[in-house]
C-alpha positions in Angstrom: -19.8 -98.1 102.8 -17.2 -100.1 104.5 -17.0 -100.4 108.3 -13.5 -101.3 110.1 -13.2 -102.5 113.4 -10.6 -102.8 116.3 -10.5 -104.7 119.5 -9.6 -102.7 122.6 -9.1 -103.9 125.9 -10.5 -102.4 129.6 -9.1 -103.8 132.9 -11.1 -103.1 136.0 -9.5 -103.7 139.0 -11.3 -105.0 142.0 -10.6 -106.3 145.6 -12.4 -109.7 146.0 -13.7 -111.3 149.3 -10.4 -112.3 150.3 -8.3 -108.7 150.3 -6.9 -109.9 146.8 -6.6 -107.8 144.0 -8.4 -108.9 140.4 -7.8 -107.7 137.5 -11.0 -108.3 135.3 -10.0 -108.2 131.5 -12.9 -106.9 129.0 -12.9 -106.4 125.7 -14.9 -104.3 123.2 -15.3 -103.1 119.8 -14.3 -100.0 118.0 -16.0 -99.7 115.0 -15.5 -96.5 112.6 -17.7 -96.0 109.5 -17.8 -92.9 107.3 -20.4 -91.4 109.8 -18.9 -92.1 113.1 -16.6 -94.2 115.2 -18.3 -95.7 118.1 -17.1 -97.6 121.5 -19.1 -99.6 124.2 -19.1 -95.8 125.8 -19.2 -92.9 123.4 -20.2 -91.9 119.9 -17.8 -89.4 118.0 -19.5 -88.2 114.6 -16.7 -88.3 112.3 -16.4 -84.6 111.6 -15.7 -84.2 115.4 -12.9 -86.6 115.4 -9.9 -84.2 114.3 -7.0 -87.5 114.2 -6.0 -90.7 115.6 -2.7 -91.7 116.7 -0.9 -95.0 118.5 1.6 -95.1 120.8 3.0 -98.9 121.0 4.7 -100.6 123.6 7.9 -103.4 123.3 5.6 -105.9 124.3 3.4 -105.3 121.2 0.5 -104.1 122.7 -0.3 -100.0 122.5 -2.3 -97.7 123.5 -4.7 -96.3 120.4 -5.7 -92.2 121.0 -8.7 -90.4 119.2 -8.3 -86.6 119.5 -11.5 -85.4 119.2 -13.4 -82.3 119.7 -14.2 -83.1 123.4 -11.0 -84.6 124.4 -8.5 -87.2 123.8 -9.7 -91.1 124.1 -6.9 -93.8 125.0 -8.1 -97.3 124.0 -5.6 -100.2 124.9 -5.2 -102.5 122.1 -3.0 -105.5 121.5 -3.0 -105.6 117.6 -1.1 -103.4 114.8 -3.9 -100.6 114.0 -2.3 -99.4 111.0 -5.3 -100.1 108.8 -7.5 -98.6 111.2 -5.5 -94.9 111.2 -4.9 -95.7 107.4 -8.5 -95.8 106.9 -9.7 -93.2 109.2 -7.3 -91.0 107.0 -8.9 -91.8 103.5 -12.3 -91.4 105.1 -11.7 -88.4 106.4 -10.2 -86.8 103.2 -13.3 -88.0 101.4 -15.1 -86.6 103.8 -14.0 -83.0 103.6 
């Protein structure tokens, strides 16, 4: 079974020694297989994960949402996800 992947991006903000504000830039993996889809913090089995839409931004990066059955995810990504949501779509369909 294929697996398909998308980088998304967190930003944690922090005040350093100096009273300056840091942004701290971290990126992880999304990774969806036919079983699940799975971040650096949660686990969605694939039955609970009802759709998944994108909302993009001029600048071309966007925020990717998973609507699931305990809530919608945001994940900020900087890169087209249209195979992603494409795939997620066949998957589920096959899945039903």
């Amino acid at each position: 079974m294929s697996e398909y992947t998308i980088i998304y991006i967190e930003v944690k903000r922090e005040i350093d020694f100096y009273f300056q504000m840091q942004h701290i830039e971290s990126s992880f993996t999304l990774q969806m297989d036919g079983m699940a889809i799975v971040s650096a913090q949660h686990q969605f089995k694939f039955q609970h994960v009802h759709d998944i839409s994108y909302k993009p931004f001029s600048y071309g990066a966007g925020i990717l949402y998973l609507h699931t059955n305990q809530g919608v995810f945001s994940y900020n990504i900087k890169e087209n996800p249209a195979y992603f949501i494409e795939a997620f779509k066949t998957l589920k369909s096959s899945y039903k």
